[in-house]
C-alpha positions as CSV (number, residue, x, y, z in Angstrom):
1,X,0.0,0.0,0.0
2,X,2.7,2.3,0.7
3,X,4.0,1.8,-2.2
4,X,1.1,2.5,-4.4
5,X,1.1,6.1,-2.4
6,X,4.0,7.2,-3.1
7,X,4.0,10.4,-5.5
8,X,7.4,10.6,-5.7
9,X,9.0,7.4,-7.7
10,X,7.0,6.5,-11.0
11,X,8.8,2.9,-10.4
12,X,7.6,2.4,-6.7
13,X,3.8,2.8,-7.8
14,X,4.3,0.5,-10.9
15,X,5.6,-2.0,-8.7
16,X,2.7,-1.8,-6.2
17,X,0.0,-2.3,-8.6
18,X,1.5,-5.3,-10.1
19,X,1.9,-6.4,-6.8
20,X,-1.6,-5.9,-6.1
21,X,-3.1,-7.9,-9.1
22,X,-0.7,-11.0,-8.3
23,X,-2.8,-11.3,-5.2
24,X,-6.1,-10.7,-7.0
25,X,-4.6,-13.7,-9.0
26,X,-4.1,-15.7,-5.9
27,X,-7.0,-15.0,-3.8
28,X,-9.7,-17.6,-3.3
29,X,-12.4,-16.5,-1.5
30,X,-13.5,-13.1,-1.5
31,X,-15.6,-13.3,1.4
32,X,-13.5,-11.2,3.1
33,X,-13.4,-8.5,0.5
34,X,-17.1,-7.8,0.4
35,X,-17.3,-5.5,3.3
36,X,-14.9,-3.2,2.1
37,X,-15.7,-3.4,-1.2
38,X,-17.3,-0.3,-2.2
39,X,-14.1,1.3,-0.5
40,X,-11.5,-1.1,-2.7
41,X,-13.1,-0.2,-5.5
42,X,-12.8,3.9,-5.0
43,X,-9.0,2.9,-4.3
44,X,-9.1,1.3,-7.5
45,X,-10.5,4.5,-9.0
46,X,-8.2,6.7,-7.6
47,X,-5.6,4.6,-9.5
48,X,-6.6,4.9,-13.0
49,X,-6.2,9.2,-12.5
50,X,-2.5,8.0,-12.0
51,X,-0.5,9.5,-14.6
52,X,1.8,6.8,-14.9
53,X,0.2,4.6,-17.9
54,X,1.6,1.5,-16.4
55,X,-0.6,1.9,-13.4
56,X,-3.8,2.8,-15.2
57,X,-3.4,-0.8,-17.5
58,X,-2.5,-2.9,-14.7
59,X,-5.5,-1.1,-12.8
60,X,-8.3,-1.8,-15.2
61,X,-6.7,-5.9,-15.3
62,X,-7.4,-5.5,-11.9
63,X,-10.6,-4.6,-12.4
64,X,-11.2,-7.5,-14.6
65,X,-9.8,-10.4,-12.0
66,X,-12.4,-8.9,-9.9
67,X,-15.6,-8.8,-11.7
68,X,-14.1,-12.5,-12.4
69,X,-13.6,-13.4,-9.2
70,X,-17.3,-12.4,-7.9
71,X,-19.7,-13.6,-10.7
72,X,-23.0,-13.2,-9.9
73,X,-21.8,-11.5,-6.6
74,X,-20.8,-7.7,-8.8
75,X,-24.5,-6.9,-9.3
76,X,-24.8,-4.8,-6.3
77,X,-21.2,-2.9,-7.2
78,X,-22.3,-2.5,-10.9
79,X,-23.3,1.0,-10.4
80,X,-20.1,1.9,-8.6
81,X,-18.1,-0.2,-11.1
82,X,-19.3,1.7,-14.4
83,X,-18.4,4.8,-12.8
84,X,-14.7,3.5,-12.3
85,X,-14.9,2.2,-15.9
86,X,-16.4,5.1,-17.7
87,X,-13.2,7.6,-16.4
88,X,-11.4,6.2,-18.8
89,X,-14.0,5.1,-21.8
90,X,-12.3,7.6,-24.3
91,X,-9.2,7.5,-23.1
92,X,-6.6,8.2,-26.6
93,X,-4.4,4.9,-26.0
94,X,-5.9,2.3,-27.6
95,X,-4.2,-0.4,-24.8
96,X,-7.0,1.4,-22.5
97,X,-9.8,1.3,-24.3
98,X,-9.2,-2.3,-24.9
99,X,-8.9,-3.2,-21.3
100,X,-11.9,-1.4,-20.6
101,X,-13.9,-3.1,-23.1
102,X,-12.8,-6.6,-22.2
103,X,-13.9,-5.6,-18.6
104,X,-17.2,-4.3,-19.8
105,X,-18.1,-7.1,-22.1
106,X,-17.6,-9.5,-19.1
107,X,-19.7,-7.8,-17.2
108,X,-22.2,-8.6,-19.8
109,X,-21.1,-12.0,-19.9
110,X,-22.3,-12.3,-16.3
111,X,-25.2,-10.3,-16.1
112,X,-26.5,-9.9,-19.6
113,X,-26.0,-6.5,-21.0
114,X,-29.2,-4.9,-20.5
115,X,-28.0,-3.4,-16.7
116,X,-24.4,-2.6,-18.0
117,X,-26.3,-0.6,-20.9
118,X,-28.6,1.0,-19.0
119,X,-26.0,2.6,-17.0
120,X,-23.9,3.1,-19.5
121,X,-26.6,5.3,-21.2
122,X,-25.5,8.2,-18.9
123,X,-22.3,8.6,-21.4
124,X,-24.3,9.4,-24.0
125,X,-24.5,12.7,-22.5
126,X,-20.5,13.5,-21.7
127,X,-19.7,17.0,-22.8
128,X,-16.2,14.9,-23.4
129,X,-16.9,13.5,-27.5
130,X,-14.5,11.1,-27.4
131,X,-16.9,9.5,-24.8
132,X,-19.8,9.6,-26.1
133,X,-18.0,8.0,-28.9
134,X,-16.6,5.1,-27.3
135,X,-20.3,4.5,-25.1
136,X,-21.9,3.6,-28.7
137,X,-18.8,2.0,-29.8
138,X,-19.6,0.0,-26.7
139,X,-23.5,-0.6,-27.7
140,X,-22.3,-1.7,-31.2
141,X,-19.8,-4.0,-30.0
142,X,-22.5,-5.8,-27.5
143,X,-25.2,-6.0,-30.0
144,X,-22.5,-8.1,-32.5
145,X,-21.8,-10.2,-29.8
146,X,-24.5,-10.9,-27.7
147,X,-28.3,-12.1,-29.2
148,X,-31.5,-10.0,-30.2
149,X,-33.0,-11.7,-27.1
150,X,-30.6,-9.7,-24.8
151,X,-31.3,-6.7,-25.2
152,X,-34.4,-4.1,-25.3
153,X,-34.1,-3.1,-28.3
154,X,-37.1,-0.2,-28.5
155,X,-35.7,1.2,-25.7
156,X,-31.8,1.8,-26.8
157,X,-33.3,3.1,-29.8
158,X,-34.9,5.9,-27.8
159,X,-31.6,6.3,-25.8
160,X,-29.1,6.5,-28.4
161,X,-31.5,8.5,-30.9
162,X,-30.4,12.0,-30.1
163,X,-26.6,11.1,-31.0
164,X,-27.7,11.4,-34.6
165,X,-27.9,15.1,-34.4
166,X,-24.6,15.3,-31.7
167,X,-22.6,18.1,-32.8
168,X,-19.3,15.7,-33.4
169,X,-19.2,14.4,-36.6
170,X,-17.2,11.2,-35.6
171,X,-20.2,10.6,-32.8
172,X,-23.1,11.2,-35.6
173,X,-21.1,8.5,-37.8
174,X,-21.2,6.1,-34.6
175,X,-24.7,6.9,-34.0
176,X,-25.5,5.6,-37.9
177,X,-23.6,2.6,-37.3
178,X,-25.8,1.8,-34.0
179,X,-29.1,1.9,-35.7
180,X,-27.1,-0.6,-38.5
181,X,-26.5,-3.1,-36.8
182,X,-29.9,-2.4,-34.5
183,X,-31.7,-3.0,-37.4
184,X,-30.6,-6.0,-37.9
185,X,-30.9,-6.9,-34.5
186,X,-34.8,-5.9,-34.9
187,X,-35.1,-8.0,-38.7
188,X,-37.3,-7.1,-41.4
189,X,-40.8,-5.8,-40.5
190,X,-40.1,-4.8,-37.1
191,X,-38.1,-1.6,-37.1
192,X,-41.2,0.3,-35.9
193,X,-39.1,1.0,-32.5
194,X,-36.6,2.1,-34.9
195,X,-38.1,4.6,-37.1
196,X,-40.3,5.9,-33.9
197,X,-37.0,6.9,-32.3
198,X,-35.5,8.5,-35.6
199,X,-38.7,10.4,-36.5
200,X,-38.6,12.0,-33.1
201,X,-35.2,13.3,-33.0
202,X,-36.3,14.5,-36.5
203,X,-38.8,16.5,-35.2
204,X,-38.2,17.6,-31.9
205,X,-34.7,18.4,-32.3
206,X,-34.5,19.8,-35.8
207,X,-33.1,17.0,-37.3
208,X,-34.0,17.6,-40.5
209,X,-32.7,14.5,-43.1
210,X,-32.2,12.5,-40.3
211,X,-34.4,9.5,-41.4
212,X,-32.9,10.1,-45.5
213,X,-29.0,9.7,-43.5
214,X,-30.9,6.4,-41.7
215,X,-32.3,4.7,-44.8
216,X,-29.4,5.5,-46.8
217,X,-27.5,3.8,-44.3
218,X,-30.0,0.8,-44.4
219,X,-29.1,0.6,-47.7
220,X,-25.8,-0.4,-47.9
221,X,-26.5,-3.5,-46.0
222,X,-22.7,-3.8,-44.6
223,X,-22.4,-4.0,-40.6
224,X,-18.8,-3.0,-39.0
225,X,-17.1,-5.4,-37.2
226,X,-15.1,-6.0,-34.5
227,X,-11.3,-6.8,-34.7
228,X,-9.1,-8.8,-32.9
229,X,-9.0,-6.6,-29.8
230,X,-12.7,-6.6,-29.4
231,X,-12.9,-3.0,-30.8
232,X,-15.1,-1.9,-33.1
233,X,-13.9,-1.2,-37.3
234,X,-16.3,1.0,-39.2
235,X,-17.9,-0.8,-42.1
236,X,-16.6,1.7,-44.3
237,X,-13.0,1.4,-42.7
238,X,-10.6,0.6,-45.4
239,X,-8.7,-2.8,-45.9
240,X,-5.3,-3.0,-46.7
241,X,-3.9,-1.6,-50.0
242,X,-3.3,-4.6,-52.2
243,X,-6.9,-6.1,-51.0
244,X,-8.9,-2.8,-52.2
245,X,-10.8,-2.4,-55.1
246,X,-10.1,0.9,-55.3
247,X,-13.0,2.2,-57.5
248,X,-16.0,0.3,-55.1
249,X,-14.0,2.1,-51.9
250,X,-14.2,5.1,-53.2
251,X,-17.5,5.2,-54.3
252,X,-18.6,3.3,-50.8
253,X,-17.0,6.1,-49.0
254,X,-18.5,8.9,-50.8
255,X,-22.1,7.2,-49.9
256,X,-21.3,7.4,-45.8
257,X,-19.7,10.8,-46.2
258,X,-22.6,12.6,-47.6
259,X,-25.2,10.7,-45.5
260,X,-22.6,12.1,-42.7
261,X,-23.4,15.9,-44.1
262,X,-27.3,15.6,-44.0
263,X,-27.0,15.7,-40.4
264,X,-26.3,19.6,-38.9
265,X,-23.6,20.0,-36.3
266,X,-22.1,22.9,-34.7
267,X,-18.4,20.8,-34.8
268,X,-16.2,18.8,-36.2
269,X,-14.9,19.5,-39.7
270,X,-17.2,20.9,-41.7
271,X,-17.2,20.0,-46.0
272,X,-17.8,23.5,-48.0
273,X,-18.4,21.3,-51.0
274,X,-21.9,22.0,-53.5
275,X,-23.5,19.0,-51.0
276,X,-23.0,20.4,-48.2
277,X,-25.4,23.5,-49.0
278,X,-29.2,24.0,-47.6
279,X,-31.2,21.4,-48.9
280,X,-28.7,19.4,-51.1
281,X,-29.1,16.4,-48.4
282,X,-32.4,15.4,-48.8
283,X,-31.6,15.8,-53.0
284,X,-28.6,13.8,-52.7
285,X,-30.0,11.3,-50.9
286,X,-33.3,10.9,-53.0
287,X,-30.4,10.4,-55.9
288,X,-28.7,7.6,-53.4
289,X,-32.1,5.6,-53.6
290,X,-32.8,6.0,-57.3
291,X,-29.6,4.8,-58.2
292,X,-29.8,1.3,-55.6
293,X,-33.4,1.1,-58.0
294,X,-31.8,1.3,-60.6
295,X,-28.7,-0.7,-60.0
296,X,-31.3,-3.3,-58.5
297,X,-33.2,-3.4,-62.3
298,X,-30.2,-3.6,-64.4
299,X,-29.0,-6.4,-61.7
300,X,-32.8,-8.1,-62.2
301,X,-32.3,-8.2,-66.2
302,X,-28.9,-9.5,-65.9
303,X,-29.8,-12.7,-64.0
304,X,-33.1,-13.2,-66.5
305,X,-31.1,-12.4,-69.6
306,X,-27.5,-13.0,-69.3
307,X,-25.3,-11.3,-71.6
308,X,-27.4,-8.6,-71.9
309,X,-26.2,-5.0,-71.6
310,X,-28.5,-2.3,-69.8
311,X,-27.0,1.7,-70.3
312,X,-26.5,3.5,-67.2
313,X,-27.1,7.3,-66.5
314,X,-24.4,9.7,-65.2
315,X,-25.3,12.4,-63.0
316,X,-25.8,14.9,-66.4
317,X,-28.6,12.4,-67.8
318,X,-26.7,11.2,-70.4
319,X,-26.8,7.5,-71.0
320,X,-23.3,5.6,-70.9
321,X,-22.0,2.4,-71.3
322,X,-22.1,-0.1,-68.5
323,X,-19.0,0.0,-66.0
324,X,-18.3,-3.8,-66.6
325,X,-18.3,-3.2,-70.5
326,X,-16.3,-0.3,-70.4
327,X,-12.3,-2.2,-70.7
328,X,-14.4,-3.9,-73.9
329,X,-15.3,-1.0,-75.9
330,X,-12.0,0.8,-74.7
331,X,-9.7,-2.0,-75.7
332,X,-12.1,-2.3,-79.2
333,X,-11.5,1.7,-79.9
334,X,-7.7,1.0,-79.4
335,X,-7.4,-2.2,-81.6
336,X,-9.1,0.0,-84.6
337,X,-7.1,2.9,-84.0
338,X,-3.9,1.2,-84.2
339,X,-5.0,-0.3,-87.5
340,X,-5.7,3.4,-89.1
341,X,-2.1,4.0,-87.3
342,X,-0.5,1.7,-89.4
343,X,-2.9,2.3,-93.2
344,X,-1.1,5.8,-92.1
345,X,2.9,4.6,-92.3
346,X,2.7,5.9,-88.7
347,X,4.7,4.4,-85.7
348,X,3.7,3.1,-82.5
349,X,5.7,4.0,-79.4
């Protein structure tokens, strides 16, 4: 204990805390904990302000042995456990926020995550972004994790709704990837929870496009995904170079970043780009959904007539030539300009 007080010698306190979870580790029966519990875990607390970023890691393991060691037995110190937890929910180290998720997703391991999520809803409302951030990185993470059955899903709608109109762009961009993979969650023909939620923050908070940002969202019908520390990837995060198709990431990309502008906030960066003016939202994404018809019919004639060839329009309203067709006609117009090349006497390089 003295050790871990001493504000003097980073070393001192590093080797108290490792100290400490070796006999977490060892202990057996926490019986004897439980009356001092509440206390421990405000001394645990206390540690994860430490500035030494050794301490904080080691802290939140900590943490983890403990919710391990009492099972069923942390329901009573959930409330004063998520306080702990959320101190360090947006921390910029990504060795913290991984900690802290494993520690919160075994929490829901033991108790289901309706509780931890319920208290976790208070985030949602942290004047720090980078918190609010990480609380419905945390949502998203349980909901691919844990099943349908799990969770109410009417009611997180309602609590995470007003996140679509946060003034932080990266939060809004969370916020679409929630209702994602919540609609999935809910399945086809039940997402009236869903668009309640949306429609109110539409019209009691002047979020106007907010439903158009949703659907088009819908519409792409790709969920992120969690990587192999448990944290959440965007579904528009980019692979590796040599696995991209460049030309279907970019034009993915483009999709999320306009459905991004629709929604008004005070910060973040802003675009000063034609779509980003009053009203071009709602346009653009009217645009979005004509073109997945349209895509959808020339896929539909495809598949009843194969080898047939159906024109696409460009955003002028002229008609062009398919994109798979394209190499075709572009290799053709090389092979017969070559030829008048060489009627010519002229030379290739």
């Amino acid at each position: 204990m003295d050790q871990l007080l001493d504000q003097n010698d980073l070393r001192v306190r590093a080797q108290g805390v490792e100290e400490l979870r070796n006999i977490m580790n060892s202990m057996f029966d926490t019986s004897r904990l439980l009356p001092h519990l509440l206390g421990y875990i405000s001394f645990l607390c206390n540690l994860l302000d430490d500035v030494n970023f050794k301490v904080s890691t080691v802290t939140l393991e900590i943490f983890g042995i403990l919710v391990n060691k009492l099972g069923q037995g942390v329901k009573p110190y959930l409330k004063s456990l998520m306080t702990a937890l959320t101190k360090r929910l947006g921390d910029n180290q990504i060795v913290i926020r991984q900690a802290n998720m494993k520690v919160l997703m075994n929490l829901m391991h033991i108790l289901t995550p309706k509780p931890v999520l319920s208290l976790l809803g208070d985030c949602l409302q942290h004047r720090n972004s980078r918190v609010r951030e990480e609380a419905l990185n945390v949502v998203i993470a349980s909901l691919l994790t844990f099943p349908s059955y799990d969770f109410d899903l009417g009611q997180l709608c309602q609590t995470i709704a007003h996140t679509l109109v946060d003034p932080k762009r990266k939060v809004r961009q969370a916020s679409l990837e929630a209702f994602a993979v919540l609609a999935q969650a809910m399945g086809a023909g039940r997402l009236a929870p869903l668009v309640t939620a949306v429609d109110s923050v539409e019209l009691s908070m002047e979020g106007d496009g907010v439903m158009a940002a949703v659907q088009a969202r819908l519409a792409r019908r790709q969920l992120p995904r969690l990587n192999k520390d448990g944290l959440k990837r965007q579904s528009h995060d980019k692979p590796p170079l040599k696995a991209r198709n460049t030309w279907n990431d970019l034009e993915d990309n483009n999709d999320i970043t306009k459905s991004h502008r629709l929604i008004k906030g005070s910060g973040g960066s802003r675009d000063h780009s034609p779509d980003s003016g009053p009203g071009a939202g709602g346009s653009y994404h009217l645009i979005y959904l004509n073109k997945l018809k349209k895509e959808r019919e020339r896929a539909s004639l495809s598949n009843t007539h194969p080898g047939a060839t159906v024109p696409t329009t460009d955003s002028s309203g002229s008609h062009s030539a398919p994109v798979t067709d394209r190499a075709v006609i572009l290799a053709s117009l090389a092979i017969k300009l070559r030829e008048k090349l060489i009627k010519c006497d002229y030379t290739l390089v």
